[in-house]
C-alpha positions as CSV (number, residue, x, y, z in Angstrom):
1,X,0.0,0.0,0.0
2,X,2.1,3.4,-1.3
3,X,-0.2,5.2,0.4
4,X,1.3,4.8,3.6
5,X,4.5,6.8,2.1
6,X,2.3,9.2,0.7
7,X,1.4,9.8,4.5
8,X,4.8,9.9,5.4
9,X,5.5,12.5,3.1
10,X,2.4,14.4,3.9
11,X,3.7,14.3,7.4
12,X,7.3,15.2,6.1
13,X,6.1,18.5,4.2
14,X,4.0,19.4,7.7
15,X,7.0,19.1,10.1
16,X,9.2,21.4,7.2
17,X,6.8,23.9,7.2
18,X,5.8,24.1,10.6
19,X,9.8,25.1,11.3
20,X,9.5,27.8,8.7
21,X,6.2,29.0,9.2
22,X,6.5,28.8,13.0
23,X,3.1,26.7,13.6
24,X,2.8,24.3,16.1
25,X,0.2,21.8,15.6
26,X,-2.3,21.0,12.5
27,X,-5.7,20.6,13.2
28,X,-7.1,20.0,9.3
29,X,-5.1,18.9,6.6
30,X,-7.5,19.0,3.0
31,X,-6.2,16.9,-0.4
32,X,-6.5,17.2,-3.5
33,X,-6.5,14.2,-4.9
34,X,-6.8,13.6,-9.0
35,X,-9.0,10.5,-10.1
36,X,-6.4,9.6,-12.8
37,X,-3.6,9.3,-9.8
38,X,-3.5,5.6,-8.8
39,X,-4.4,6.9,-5.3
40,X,-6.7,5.1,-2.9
41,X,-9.1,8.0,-0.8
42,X,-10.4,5.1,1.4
43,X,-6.6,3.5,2.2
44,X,-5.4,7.4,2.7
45,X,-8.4,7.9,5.5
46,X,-7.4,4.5,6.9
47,X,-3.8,5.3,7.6
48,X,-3.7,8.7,8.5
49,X,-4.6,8.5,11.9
50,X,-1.6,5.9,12.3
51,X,0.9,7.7,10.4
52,X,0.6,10.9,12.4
53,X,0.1,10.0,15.9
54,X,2.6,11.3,18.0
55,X,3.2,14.4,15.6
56,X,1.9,17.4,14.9
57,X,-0.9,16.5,13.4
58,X,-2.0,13.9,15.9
59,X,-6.0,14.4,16.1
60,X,-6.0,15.9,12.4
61,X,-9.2,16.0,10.8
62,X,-8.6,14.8,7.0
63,X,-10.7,15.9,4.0
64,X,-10.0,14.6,0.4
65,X,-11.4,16.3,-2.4
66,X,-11.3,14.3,-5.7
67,X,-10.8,16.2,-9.0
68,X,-11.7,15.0,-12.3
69,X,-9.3,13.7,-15.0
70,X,-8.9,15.9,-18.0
71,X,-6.8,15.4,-21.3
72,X,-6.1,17.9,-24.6
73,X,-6.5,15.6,-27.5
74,X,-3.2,16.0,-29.6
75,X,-5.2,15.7,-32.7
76,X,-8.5,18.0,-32.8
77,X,-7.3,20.1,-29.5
78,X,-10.5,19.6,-27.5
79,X,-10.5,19.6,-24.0
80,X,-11.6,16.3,-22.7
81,X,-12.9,14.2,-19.6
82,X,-11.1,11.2,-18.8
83,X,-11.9,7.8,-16.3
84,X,-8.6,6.6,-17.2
85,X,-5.3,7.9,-18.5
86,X,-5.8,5.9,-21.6
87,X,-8.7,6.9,-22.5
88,X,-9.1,8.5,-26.6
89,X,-10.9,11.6,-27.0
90,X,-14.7,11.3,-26.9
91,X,-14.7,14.4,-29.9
92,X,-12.5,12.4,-32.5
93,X,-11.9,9.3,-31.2
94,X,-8.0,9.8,-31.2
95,X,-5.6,8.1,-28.9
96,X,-3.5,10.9,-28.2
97,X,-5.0,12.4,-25.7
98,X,-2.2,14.3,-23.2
99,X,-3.7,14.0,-19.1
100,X,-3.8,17.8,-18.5
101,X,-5.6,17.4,-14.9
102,X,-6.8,14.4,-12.4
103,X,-3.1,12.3,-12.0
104,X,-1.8,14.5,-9.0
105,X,-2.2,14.9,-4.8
106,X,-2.0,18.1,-3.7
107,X,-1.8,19.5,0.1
108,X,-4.8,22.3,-0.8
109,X,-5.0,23.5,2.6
110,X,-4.3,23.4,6.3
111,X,-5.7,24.3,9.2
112,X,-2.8,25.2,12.1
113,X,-2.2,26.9,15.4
C-alpha cells in the first residue's frame, strides 16, 4: 500500500513547514487528490490517523477532495474528460489524448495553530 508513504511524506512537508512558518500543531489537513492518480481515498483515510500519531498533526481531521481527469486531444485540441489515462478523445476518437488534470495529490489547505 504506497499510500502509507504518501502519508509519510504528507507528514514530512508538515514538520518542514511548521519550522519555517513557525506553527505548532495542525488541526485539518484538505487533499486534492486527482482520479487519474493511482491513489486510494479510502486506504489514505485508513492510515492517517496511524501515520501521524505522535506528531503534529495527531487528532488531524482529513478531508479529500477528488478532482476529475482531463486530457487535450493531440489531434483535434478539444478539451476532454477522462476515467482513465488511456482513455481517446470522446470528440475524435484519437488516442493521443495528453492527461492535463486528475493524476496528481496536492496539500490544498491546512488548518494550524
Amino acid at each position: 500500500m504506497h499510500e502509507i508513504s504518501l502519508l509519510e511524506n504528507v507528514l514530512e512537508i508538515l514538520e518542514e513547514n511548521a519550522k519555517s512558518q513557525g506553527f505548532k500543531q495542525v488541526k485539518k489537513v484538505c487533499l486534492e487528490i486527482g482520479m487519474l492518480s493511482c491513489v486510494e481515498p479510502d486506504a489514505l483515510r485508513f492510515g492517517f490517523d496511524v501515520v501521524m500519531k505522535n506528531t503534529l498533526a495527531e487528532n488531524a481531521v482529513l478531508e479529500i477532495k477528488q478532482t476529475q481527469g482531463l486530457g487535450t486531444c493531440k489531434h483535434c485540441g478539444q478539451t476532454v474528460p477522462l476515467e482513465t489515462l488511456h482513455d481517446p478523445c470522446i470528440v475524435c476518437g484519437s488516442p493521443g489524448v495528453v492527461v492535463t488534470q486528475g493524476n496528481e495529490m496536492k496539500i490544498k489547505d491546512l488548518i494550524v495553530i
